[in-house]
C-alpha positions in Angstrom: 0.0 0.0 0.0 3.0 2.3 0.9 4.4 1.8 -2.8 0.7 3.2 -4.3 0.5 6.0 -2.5 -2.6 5.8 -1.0 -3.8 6.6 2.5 -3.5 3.3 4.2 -5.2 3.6 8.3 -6.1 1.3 11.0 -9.1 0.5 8.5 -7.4 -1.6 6.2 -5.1 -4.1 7.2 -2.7 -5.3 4.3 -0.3 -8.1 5.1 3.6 -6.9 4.0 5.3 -7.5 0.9 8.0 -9.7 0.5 10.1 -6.6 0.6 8.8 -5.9 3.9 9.1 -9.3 5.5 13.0 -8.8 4.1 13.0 -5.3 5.6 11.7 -7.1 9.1 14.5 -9.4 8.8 17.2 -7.0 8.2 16.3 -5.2 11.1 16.1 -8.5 13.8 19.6 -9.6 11.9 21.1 -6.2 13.0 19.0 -5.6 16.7 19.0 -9.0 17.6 21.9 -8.9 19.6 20.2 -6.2 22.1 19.1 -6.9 25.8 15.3 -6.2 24.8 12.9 -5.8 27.9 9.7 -6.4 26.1 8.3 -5.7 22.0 4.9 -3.9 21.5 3.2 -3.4 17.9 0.2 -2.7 16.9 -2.1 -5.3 16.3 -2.5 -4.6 12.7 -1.5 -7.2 10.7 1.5 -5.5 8.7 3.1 -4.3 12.6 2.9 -8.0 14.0 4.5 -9.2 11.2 7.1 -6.9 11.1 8.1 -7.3 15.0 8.0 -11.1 14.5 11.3 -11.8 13.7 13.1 -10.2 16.4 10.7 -11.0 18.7 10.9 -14.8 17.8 15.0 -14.7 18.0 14.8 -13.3 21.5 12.2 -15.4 22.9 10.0 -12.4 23.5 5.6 -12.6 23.6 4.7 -9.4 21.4 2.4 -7.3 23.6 -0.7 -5.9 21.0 -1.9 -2.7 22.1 -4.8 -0.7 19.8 -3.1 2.7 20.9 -0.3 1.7 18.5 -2.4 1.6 15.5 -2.0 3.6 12.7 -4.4 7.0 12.1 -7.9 6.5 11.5 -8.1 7.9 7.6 -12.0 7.0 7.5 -13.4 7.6 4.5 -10.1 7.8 2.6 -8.4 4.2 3.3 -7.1 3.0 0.3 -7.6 6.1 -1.5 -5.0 8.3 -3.2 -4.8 12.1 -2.3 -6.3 13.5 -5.5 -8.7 11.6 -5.3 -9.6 13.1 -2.0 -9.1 16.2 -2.5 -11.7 15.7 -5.6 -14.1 13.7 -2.9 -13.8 15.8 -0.1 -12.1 19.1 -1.1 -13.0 21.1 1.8 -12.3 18.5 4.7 -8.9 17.7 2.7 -8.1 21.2 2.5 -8.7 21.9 6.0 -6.9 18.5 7.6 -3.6 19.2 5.0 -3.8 22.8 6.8 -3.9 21.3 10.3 -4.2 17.5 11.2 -4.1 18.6 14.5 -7.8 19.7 14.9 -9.2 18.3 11.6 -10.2 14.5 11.3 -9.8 13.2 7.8 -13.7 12.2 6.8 -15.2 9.5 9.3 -11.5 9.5 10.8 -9.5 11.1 13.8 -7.4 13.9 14.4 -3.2 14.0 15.0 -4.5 15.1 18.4 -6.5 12.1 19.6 -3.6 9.6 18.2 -1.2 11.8 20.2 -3.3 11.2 23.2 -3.4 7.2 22.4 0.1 6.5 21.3 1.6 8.7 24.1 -0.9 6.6 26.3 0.8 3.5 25.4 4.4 4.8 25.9 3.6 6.0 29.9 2.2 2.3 29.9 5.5 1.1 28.7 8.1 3.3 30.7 5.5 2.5 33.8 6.3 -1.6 33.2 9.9 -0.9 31.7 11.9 0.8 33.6 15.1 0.0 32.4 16.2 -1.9 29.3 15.5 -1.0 25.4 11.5 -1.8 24.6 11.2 -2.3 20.8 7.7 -0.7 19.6 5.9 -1.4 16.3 3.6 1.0 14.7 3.0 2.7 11.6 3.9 6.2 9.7 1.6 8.6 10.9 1.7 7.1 14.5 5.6 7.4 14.9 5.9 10.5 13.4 2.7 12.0 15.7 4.5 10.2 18.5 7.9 11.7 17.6 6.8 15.4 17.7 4.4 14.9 21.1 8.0 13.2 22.8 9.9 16.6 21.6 7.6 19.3 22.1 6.8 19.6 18.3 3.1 20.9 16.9 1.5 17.5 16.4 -0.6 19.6 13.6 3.0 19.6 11.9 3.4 16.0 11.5 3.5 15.7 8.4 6.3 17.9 7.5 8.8 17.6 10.7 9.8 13.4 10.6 10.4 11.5 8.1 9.3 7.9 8.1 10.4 5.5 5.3 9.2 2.3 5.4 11.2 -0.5 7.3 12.8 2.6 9.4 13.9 3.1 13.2 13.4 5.6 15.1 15.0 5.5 18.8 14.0 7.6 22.0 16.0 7.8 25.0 14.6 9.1 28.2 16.9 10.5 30.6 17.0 13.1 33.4 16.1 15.8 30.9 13.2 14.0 28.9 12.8 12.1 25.7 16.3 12.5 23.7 16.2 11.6 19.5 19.0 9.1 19.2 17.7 8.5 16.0 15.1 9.3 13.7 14.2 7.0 10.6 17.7 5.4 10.1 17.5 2.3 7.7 21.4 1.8 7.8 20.1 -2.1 9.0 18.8 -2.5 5.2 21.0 -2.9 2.7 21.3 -0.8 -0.7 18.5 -3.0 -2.7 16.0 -2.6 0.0 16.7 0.8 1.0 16.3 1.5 -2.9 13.0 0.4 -3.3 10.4 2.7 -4.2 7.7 3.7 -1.7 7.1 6.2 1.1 
């Protein structure tokens, strides 16, 4: 779905490519090796998959929680942007203006993921408090997740964090708050699968 370009929510629940499955690999081959406390994904399809092979090297249960899921597009899942904007001009219009307080049609705003995925994390630091905790979760969700962590305008999502598929993104929270270690690094995948097209 990431290759066509179309909106692609919690309302439609594609299984990854084979590229994906390789990209899922790659990472687990090059993480592996960590002392992992505990994985968490999302329990759409394409995040379980994608956690699997780490978490099956390191003997690890993966812990599904809904706050991880991706944005709630609504009426546009599976839909391209044009043909949006042809569809719902105004509400498009509005939501590319500020996701933060407009809800794509029948969907939710950046605001209430925020709220949800940040919901998860406090879960996570409250049950981990030491150790590296992988999470799995989708485009929109990290990069919301990403700005609410370091005090960026959620409503700027879009346009702050990049997030290509199969990459990581670590946090690190210390004395002073949550620390970008890294943001969207796909040095795990080699040059074929970094090449791929998609977004």
């Amino acid at each position: 779905m990431s290759r066509e370009n179309v909106f692609c929510g919690r309302g439609l629940d594609p299984a990854l490519t084979d590229e994906g499955e390789a990209m899922a690999e790659a990472f687990a081959g090059a993480y592996a090796g960590m002392q992992w406390a505990a994985v968490y994904a999302s329990p759409l399809v394409r995040a379980v998959q994608t956690a699997t092979p780490l978490a099956s090297r390191c003997g690890l249960p993966i812990m599904l929680r809904e706050g991880l899921a991706e944005l709630d597009y609504g009426d546009w899942d599976g839909r391209s942007a044009e043909d949006v904007d042809r569809a719902h001009h105004d509400e498009y219009v509005r939501w590319s203006s500020d996701p933060a307080w407009n809800a794509p049609t029948g969907g939710e705003t950046a605001t209430a993921l925020a709220h949800r995925v940040t919901s998860v994390i406090e879960e996570i630091r409250a049950r981990h408090a030491g150790g590296d905790v992988l999470v799995v979760s989708h485009k929109a969700s990290i990069r919301v997740l990403l700005c609410a962590l370091l005090g960026v305008d959620v409503g700027r999502f879009r346009y702050r964090f990049g997030c290509p598929v199969g990459s990581v993104s670590i946090i690190e929270f210390g004395a002073h708050g949550p620390l970008a270690a890294a943001v969207a690094d796909r040095s795990h995948l080699d040059a074929r699968l970094r090449g791929l097209p998609g977004t």
